[in-house]
Every structure is written in C-alpha cells, then in structure tokens.
One Martini backbone bead per residue (centre of mass of N, CA, C, O) as a GRO file, in nm:
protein
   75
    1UNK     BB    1   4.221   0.893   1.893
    2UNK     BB    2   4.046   0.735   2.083
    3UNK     BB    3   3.876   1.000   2.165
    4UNK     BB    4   3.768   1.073   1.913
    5UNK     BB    5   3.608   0.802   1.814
    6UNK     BB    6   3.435   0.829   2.070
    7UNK     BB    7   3.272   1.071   1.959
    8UNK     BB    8   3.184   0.971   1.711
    9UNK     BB    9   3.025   0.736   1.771
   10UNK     BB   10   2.822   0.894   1.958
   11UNK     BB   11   2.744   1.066   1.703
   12UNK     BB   12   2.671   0.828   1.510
   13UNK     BB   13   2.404   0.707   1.743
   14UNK     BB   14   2.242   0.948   1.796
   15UNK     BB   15   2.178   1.010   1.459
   16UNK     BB   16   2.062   0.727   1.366
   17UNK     BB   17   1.834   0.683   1.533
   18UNK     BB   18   1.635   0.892   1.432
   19UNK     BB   19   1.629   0.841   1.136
   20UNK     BB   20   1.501   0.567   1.161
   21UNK     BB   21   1.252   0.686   1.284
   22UNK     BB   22   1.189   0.836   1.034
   23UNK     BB   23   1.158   0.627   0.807
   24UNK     BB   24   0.949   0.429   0.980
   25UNK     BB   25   0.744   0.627   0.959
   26UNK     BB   26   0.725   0.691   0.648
   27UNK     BB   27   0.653   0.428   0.553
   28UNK     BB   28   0.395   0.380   0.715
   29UNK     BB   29   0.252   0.621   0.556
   30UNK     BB   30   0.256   0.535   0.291
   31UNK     BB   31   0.109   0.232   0.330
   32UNK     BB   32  -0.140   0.399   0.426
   33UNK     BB   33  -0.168   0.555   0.178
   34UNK     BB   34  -0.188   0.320  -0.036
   35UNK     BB   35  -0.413   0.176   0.081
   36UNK     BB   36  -0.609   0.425   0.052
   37UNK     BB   37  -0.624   0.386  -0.252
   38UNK     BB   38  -0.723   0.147  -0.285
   39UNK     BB   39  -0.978   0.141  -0.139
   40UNK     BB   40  -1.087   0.417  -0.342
   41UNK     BB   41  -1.085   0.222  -0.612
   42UNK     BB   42  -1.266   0.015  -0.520
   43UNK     BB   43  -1.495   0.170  -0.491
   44UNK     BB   44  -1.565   0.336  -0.709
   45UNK     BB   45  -1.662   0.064  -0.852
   46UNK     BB   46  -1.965  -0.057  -0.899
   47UNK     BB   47  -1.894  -0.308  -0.853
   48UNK     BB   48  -1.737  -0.600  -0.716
   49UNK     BB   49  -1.400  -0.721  -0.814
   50UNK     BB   50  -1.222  -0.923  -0.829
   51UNK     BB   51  -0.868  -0.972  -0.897
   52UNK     BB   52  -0.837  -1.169  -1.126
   53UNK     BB   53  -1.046  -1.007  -1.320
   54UNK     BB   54  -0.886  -0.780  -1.397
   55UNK     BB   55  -0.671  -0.950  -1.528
   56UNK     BB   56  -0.879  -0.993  -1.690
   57UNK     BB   57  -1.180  -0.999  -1.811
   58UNK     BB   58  -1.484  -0.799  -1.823
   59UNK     BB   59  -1.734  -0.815  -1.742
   60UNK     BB   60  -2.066  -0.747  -1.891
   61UNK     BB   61  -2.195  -0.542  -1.674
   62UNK     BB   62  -2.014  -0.328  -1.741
   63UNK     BB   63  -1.975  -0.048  -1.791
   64UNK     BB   64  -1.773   0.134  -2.042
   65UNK     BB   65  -1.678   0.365  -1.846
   66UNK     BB   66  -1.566   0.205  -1.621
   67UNK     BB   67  -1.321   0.112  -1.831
   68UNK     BB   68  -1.214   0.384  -1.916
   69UNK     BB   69  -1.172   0.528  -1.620
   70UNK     BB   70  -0.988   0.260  -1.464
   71UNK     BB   71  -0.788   0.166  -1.705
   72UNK     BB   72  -0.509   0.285  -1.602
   73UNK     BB   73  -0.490   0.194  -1.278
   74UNK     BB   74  -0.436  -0.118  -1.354
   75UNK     BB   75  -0.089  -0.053  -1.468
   0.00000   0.00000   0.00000
C-alpha cells in the first residue's frame, strides 16, 4: 500500500503543477485582453469621459448616436 500511494502521490504533483501553471497563464491572457477591450471602448467614444459620469447622466455635448450606440456596452 505505502508504495502505491507513494507512485500516486508523485504522479498527482507532477500533474497537478502543468495545470495550475496553465491555469494560470489563462487567467492572465484573459485578464489582458479585458484590459484590451476596455482600452478599445474607452477609445471608440468621441469625448474622454470620467468613469463617475458614465454612471450618472451624460454631459450634454456627447452627439445622441454615440450615447445610443455606447450604451449596451456600460450596463
């Protein structure tokens, strides 16, 4: 029993370390290309708008079209 569990034992820490290391590339690839869409949303609209205003009413100089096509993206 003692040497089986020893062979168990070795073969779930060599397997277990590739996973968590590809875990934890996944995590940050993901993390970076979230990153990347905010980049991309926050260029995409016409003004620079702080992030309090989004959550409140938007200034009044931002044309109707990019609050209409904008707006899905922020809910």
């Amino acid at each position: 029993m003692y040497v089986i569990w020893n062979h168990t034992s070795w073969i779930i820490c060599f397997a277990l370390i590739p996973i968590l290391i590809v875990l934890i590339i996944v995590l940050v690839s993901l993390r970076r290309r979230a990153n990347l869409r905010n980049d991309e949303r926050i260029g995409h609209t016409v003004y620079t708008i702080p992030r309090s205003s989004i959550t409140s009413n938007y200034p009044v100089t931002i044309p109707s079209t990019s609050i209409n096509m904008d707006q899905g993206k922020y809910i």
